[in-house]
N, C-alpha and C positions, 0 to 999 in steps of 0.2 A: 626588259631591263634586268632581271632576275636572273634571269638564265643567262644575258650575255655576261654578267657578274660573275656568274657560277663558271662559265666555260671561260674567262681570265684565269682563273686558278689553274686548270689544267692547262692553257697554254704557258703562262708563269712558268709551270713548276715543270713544265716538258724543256724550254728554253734553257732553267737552271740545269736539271740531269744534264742536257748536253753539253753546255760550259763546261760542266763539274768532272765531267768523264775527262778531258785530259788533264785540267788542271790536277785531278787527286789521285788519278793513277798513280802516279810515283810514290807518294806518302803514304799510300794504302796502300802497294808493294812493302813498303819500308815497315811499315805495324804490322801485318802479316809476319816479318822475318823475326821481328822483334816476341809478340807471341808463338811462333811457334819454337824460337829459341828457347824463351823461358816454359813453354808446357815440354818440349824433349827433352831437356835439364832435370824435372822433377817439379818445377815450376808452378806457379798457378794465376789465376786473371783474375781480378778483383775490378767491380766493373760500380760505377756507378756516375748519378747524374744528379741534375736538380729541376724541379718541376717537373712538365711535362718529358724531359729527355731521362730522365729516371726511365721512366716506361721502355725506353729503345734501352737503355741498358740491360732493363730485365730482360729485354724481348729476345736479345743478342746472349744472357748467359742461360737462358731457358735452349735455345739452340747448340749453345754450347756443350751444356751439359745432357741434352736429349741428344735431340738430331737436329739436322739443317735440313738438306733433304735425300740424304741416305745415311744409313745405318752404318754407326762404328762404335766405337768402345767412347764412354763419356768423358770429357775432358773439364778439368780442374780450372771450375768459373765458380766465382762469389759476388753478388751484391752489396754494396754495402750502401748504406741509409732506408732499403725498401720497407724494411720492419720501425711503424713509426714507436711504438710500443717502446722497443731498445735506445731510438733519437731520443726520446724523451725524457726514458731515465736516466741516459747519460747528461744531458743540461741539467738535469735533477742534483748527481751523486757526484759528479765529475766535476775536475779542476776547469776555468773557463778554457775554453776551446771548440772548435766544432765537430762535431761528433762523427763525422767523417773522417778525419783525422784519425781523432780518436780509436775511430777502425782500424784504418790503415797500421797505426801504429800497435795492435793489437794482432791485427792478422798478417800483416804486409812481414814479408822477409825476404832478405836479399836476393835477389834475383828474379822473383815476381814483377807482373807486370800490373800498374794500376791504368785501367782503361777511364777516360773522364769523356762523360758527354754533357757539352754545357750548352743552352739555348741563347742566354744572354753575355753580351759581352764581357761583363765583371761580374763575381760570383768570387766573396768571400771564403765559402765555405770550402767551393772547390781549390782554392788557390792554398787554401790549409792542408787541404789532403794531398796536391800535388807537391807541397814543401815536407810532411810526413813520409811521402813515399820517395824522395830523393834523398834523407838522412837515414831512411831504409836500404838504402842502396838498391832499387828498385826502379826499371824502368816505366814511365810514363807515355801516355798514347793518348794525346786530345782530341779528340771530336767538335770544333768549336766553330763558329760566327768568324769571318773575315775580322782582322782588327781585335778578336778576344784576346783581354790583357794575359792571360795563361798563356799565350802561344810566347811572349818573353820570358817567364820564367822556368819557361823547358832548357835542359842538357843537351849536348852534342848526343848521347847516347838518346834521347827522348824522340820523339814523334809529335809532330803536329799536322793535322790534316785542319785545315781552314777553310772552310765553308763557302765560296765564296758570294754572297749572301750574310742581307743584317735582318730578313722578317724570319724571327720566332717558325711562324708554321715552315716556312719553305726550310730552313734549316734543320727540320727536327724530318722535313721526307727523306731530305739528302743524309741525314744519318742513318736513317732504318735501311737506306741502301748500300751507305758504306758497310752497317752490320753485317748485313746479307754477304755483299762482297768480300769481306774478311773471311767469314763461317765459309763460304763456297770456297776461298784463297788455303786456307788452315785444310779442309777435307782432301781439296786437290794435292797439297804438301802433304799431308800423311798418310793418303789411301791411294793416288797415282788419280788416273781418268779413271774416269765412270764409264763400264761396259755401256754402248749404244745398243737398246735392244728392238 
């Protein structure tokens, strides 16, 4: 009984990949162009999430700013919320708002791209920082759950890649692969193909 449990998950989350491979092509074509506009500009990516999709954010600006999986020059990614230390003093010191925001509107500057990876359908905090980074003049790129209320308050110039999927865990694998798929999309744009050796 265990084990056929355990082996649903793998079949689940094998069925969602293949769904997902045509519906988000496109969208993840279209966020691709979007960063790597804003990084040849002078640009930068400002990448964050809440809960457990925090973690794919970091995971995706840790590749960013290292490597993915070949070596180039590091490119201009930031987190913002991972440091809870600075959340904290900002609900502390700060006017109310969410401190994500509050980033945005600190670090965010025209042309930058703010990256949002959300696991649940509504998320206050996020829908603060996606409204920060639109009065910034700044493009946005959602990572969300089928149905996330962020996906209506994006721009014509914005991105929304839609999940298609509403369980939490399945949506946070299809994220780490859209990451991966970006970082692989971004290397191929700025370095050509990878010598087969």
């Amino acid at each position: 009984m265990l084990e056929q449990r355990i082996q649903q998950h793998f079949f689940d989350a094998a069925d969602l990949l293949y769904q997902s491979a045509e519906v988000l092509a496109k969208p993840v074509a279209s966020a691709t162009q979007a960063l790597l506009g804003s990084l040849t500009a002078g640009g930068k990516l400002l990448l964050t999430g809440t809960g457990a999709a925090l973690a794919v954010a970091q995971a995706m600006a840790a590749q960013l700013v290292g490597r993915f999986e070949r070596d180039r020059p590091g490119l201009a990614a930031l987190v913002l919320g991972a440091d809870a230390t600075v959340t904290a003093a900002l609900l502390k010191v700060a006017p109310p708002g969410s401190p994500l925001a509050m980033q945005v509107q600190a670090l965010g500057t025209p042309g930058d791209v703010l990256v949002v990876f959300a696991s649940a359908p509504h998320d206050a905090a996020l829908a603060e920082a996606v409204a920060a980074a639109q009065a910034r003049d700044m493009t946005v790129v959602a990572i969300t759950p089928r149905g996330s209320a962020l996906g209506a308050l994006l721009g014509e110039t914005d991105v929304w890649i839609g999940v298609p999927h509403d369980r939490s865990a399945r949506v946070q694998e299809v994220q780490l692969l859209v990451a991966h798929a970006l970082c692989d999309a971004l290397d191929l744009q700025l370095m050509g193909e990878q010598d087969s050796a």
